[in-house]
N, CA and C atoms as a LAMMPS dump frame, in Angstrom:
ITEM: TIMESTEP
0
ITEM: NUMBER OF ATOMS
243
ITEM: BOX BOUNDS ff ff ff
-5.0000000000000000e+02 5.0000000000000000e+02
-5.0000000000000000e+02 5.0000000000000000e+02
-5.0000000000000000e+02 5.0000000000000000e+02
ITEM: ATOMS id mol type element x y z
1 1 1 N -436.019 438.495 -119.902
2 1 2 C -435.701 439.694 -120.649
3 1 3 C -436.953 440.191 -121.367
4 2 1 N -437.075 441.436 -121.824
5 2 2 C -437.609 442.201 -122.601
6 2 3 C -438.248 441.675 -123.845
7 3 1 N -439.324 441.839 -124.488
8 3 2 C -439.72 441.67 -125.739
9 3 3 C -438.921 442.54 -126.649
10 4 1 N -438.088 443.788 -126.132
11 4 2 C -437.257 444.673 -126.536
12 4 3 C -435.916 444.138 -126.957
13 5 1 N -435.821 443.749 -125.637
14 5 2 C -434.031 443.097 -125.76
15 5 3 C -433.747 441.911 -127.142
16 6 1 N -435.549 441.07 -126.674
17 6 2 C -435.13 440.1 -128.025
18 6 3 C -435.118 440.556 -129.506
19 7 1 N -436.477 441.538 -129.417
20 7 2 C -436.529 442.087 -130.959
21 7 3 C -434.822 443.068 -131.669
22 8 1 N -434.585 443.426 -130.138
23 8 2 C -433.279 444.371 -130.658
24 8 3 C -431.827 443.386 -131.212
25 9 1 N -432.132 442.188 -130.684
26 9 2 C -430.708 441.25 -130.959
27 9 3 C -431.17 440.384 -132.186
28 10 1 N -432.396 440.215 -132.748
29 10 2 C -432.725 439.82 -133.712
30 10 3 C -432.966 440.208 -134.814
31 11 1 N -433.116 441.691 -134.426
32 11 2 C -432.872 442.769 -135.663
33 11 3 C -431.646 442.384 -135.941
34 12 1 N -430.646 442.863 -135.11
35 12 2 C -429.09 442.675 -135.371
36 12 3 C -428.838 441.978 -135.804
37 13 1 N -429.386 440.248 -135.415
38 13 2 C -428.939 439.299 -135.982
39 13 3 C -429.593 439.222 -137.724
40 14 1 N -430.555 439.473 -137.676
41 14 2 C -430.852 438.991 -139.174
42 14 3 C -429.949 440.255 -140.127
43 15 1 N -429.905 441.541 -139.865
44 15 2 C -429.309 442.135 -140.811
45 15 3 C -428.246 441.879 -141.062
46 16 1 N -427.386 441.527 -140.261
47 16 2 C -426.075 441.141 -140.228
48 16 3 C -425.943 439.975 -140.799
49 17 1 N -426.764 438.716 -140.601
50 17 2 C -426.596 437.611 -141.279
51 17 3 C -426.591 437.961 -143.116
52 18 1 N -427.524 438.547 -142.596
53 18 2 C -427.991 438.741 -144.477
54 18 3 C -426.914 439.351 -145.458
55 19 1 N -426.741 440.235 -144.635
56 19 2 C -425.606 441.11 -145.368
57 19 3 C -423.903 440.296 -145.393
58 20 1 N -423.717 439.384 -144.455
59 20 2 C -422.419 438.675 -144.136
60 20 3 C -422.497 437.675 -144.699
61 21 1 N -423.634 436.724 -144.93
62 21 2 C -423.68 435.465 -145.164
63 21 3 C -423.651 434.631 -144.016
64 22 1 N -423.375 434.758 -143.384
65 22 2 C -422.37 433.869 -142.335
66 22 3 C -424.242 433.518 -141.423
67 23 1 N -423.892 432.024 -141.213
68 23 2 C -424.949 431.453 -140.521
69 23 3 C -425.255 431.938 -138.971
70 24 1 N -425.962 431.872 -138.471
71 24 2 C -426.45 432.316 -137.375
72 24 3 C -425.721 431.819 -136.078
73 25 1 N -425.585 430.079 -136.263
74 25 2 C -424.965 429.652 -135.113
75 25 3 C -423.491 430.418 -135.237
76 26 1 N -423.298 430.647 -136.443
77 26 2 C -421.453 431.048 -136.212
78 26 3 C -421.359 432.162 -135.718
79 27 1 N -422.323 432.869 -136.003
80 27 2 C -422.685 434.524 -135.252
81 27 3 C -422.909 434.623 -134
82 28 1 N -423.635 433.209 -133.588
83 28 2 C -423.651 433.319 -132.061
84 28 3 C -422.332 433.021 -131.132
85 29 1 N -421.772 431.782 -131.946
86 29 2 C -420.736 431.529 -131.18
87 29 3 C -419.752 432.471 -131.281
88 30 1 N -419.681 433.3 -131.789
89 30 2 C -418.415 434.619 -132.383
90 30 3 C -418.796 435.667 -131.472
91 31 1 N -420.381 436.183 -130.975
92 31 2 C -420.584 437.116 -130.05
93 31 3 C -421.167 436.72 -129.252
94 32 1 N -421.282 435.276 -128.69
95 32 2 C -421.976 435.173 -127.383
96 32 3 C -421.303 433.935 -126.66
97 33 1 N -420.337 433.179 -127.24
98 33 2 C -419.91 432.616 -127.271
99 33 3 C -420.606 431.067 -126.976
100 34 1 N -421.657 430.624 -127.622
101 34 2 C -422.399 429.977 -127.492
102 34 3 C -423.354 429.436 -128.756
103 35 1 N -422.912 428.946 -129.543
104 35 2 C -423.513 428.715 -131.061
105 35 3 C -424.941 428.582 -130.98
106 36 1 N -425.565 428.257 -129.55
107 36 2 C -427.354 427.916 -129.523
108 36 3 C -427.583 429.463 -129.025
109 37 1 N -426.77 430.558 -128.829
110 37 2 C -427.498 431.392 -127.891
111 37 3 C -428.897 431.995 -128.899
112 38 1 N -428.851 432.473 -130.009
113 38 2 C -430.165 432.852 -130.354
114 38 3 C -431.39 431.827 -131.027
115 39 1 N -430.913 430.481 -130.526
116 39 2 C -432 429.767 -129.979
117 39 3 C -432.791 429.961 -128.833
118 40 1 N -431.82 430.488 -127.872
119 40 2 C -432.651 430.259 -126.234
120 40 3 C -432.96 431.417 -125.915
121 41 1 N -433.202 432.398 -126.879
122 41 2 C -433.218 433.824 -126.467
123 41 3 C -434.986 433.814 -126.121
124 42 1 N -435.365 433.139 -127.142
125 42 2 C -437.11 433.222 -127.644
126 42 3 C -437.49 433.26 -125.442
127 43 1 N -437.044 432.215 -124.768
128 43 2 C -437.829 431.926 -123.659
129 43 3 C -436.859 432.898 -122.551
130 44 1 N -436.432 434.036 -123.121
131 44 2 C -435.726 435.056 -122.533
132 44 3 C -434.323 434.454 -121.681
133 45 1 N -433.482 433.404 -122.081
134 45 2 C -432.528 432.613 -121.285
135 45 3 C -431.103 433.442 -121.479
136 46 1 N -430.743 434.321 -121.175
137 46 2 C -430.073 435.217 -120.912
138 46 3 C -429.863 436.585 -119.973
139 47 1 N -428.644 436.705 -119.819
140 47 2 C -428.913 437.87 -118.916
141 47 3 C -428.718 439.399 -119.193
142 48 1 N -428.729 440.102 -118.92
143 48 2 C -428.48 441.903 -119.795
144 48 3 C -427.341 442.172 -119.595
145 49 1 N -426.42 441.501 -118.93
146 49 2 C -424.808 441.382 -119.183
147 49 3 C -424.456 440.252 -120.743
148 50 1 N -424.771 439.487 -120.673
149 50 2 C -424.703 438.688 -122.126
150 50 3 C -425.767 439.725 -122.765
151 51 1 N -427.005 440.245 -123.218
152 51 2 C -427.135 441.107 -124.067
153 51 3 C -426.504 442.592 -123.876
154 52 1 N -425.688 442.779 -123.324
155 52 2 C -425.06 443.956 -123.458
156 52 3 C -423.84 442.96 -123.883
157 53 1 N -423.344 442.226 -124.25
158 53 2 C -421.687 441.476 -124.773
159 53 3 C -422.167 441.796 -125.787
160 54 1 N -423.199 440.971 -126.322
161 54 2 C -423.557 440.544 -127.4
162 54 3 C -423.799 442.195 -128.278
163 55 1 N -424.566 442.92 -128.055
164 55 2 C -425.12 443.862 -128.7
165 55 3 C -423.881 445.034 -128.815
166 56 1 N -422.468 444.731 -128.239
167 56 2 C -421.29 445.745 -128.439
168 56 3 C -420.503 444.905 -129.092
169 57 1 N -420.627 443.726 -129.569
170 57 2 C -420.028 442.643 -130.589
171 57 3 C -420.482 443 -131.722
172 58 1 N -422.001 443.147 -131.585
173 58 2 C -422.525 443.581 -132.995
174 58 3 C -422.198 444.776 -133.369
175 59 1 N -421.995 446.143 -132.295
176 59 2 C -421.4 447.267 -132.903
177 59 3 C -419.994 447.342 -133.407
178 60 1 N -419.158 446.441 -132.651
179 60 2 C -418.114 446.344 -133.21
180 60 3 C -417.273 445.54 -134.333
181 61 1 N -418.457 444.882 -134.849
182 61 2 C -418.362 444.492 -135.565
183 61 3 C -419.272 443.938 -137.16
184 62 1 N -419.991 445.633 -136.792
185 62 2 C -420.726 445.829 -137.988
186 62 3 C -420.532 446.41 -139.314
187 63 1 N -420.629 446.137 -140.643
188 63 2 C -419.901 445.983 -141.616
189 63 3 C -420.104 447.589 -141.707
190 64 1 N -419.687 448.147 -142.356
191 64 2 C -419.346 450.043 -142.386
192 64 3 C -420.394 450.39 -143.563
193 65 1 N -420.617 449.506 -144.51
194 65 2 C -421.582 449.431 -145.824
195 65 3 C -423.264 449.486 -144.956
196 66 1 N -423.375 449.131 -143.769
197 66 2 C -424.739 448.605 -143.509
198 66 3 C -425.013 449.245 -142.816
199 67 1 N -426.662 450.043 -142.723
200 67 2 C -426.999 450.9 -141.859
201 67 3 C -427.541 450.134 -140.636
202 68 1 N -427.236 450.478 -139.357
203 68 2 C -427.432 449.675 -138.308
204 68 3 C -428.959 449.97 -138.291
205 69 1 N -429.674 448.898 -137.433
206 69 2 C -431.122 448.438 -137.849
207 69 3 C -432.037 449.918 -137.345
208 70 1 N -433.252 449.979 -137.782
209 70 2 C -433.757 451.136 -136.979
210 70 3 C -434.559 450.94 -135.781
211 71 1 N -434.792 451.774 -134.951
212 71 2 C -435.275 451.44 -133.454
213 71 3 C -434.575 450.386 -132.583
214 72 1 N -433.412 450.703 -133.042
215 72 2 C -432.513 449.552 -131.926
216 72 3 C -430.989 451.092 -131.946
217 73 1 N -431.356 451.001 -130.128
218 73 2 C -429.896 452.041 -130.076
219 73 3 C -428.475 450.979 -129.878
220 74 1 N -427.819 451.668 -130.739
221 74 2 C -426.38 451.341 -131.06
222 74 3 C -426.132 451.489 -129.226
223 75 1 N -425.161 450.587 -129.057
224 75 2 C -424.292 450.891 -128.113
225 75 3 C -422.753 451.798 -128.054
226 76 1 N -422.214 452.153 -127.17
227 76 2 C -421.284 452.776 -127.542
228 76 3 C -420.085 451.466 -127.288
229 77 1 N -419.062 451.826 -127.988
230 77 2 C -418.083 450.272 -127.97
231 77 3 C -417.129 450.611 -127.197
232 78 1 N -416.981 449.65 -126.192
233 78 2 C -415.987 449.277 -125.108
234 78 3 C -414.875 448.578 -125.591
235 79 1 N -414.225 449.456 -124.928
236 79 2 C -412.442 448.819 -124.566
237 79 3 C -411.966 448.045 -123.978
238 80 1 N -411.074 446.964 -124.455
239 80 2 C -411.372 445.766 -123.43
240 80 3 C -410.321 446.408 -122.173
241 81 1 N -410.607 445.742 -121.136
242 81 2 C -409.681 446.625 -120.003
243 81 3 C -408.18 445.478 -119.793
């Protein structure tokens, strides 16, 4: 993956941590379903179907108080089918 893809899910992740509290592994396992996933991101171990899960988890479930990060485009949020 991208130097993009990672900086964009790590934006996400830290603002969101910060603002939630909530630890990182629990964030992973809640949108990636994988408590190490933004461990293994660094050596790009994912695919742009898991960062597209992941990055419409974070839209959908970003606190309404918090401005989503800048230079990272929002996704639009999917319906589950």
């Amino acid at each position: 993956m991208s130097t993009d893809t990672r900086t964009s899910l790590t934006a996400c992740l830290d603002a969101y941590c910060a603002r939630t509290k909530r630890k990182t592994s629990t964030v992973a396992q809640a949108a990636a379903g994988d408590w190490r996933f933004f461990d293994k991101i660094e050596g790009g171990n994912f695919t742009l179907r898991k960062f597209d899960d992941v990055m419409a988890w974070f839209s959908m479930n970003w606190p309404d108080d918090l401005a989503w990060p800048e230079n990272v485009k929002r996704p639009q949020t999917r319906v589950a089918a």
